[in-house]
Every structure is written in structure tokens, then in C-alpha cells.
C-alpha positions as CSV (number, residue, x, y, z in Angstrom):
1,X,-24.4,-9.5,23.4
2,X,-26.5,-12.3,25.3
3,X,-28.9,-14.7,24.2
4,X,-31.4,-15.3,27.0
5,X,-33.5,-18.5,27.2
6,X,-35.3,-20.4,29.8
7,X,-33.8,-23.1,31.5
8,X,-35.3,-26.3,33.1
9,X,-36.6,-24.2,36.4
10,X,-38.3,-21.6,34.2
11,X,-35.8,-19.1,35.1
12,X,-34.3,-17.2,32.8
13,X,-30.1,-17.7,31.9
14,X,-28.2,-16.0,29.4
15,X,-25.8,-17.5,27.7
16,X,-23.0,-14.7,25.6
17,X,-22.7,-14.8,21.7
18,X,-18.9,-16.0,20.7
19,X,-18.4,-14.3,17.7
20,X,-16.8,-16.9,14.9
21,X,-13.5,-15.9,15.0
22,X,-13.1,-16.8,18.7
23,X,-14.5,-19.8,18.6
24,X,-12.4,-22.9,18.9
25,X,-15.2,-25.5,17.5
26,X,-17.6,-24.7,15.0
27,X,-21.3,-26.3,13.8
28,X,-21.7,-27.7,10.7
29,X,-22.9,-24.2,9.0
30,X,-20.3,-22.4,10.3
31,X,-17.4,-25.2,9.3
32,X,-18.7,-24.8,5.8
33,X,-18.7,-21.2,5.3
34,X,-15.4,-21.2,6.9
35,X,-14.1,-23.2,4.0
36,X,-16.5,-21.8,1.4
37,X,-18.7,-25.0,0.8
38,X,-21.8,-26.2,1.1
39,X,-22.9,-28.0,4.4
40,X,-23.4,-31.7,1.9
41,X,-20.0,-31.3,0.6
42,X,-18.7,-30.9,3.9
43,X,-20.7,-33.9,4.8
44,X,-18.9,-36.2,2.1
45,X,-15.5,-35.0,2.9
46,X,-16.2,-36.5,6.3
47,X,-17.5,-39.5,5.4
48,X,-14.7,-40.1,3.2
49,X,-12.3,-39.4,5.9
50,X,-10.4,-36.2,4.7
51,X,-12.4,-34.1,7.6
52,X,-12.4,-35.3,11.0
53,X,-15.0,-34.5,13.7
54,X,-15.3,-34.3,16.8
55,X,-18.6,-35.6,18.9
56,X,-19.7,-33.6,22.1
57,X,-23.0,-35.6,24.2
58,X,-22.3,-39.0,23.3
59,X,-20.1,-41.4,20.4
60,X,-23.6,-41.8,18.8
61,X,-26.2,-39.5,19.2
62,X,-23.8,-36.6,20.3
63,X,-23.4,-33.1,18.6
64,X,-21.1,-32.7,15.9
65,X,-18.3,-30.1,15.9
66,X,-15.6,-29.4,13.9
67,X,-12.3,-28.2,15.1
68,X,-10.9,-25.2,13.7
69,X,-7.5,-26.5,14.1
70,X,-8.2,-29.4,11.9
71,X,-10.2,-27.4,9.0
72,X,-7.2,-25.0,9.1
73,X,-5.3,-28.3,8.1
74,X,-7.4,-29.9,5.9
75,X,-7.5,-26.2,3.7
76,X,-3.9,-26.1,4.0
77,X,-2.7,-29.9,2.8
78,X,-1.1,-30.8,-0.6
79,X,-3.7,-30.6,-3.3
80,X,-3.4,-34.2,-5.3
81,X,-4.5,-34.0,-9.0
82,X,-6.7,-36.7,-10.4
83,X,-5.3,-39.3,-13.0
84,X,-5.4,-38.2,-16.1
């Protein structure tokens, strides 16, 4: 399966579908449903740091993708209790 789309010519390119389970970096909504979370909890893991990313275009205003390598060891790592 293809998606087709114009490209800056007006020509028409198609670019294949990788199904999820091939795919080596994932999009925010994929990253969550990979863990089973919503896309703002996924957010707050990464701004606190537990979650790293990885930025494709640009430091700033580049895409942000998640590796599967490091979501595999994020849902694998000790799980701390809280203080109690």
C-alpha cells in the first residue's frame, strides 16, 4: 500500500505505508498507543525527562519522534514506589 501525494512540481509521488511494527521511530500518537497512554501523559514524561526524543528538521522547530528502542526501555525500567 501507497499513499500518493503531490509534490512541489505538481507531479504525483508515492510514498509506501510502514506498518507500526516495522517502524524504527514513531509520532507522538503512535508512541502513545505503543505504551497505552494518552498523547499529554506522554508529553509530561518528556518534559520531566523519563522519555527521551529525538528531533528530525531542526533542534527547534524540528519533528518530534520517539525511538522505539528507547520506549521499549522506558516500559521495561524498575518501577519506584512513591514515599509513603
Amino acid at each position: 500500500m501507497a499513499i500518493s501525494e503531490l509534490n512541489t512540481k505538481g507531479t504525483v509521488c508515492t510514498t509506501p505505508v510502514v506498518p507500526l511494527e516495522h517502524k524504527i521511530l514513531l509520532s507522538r500518537h503512535e508512541a502513545a498507543q505503543l505504551l497505552g497512554i494518552s498523547w499529554r501523559t506522554l508529553d509530561e514524561l518528556v518534559r520531566r525527562g523519563e522519555i527521551r526524543i529525538r528531533r528530525v528538521g531542526g533542534p527547534i522547530r524540528g519533528r518530534v519522534l520517539f525511538s522505539r528502542i528507547e520506549l521499549q526501555r522506558f516500559a521495561e525500567q524498575e518501577i519506584v514506589s512513591p514515599r509513603g
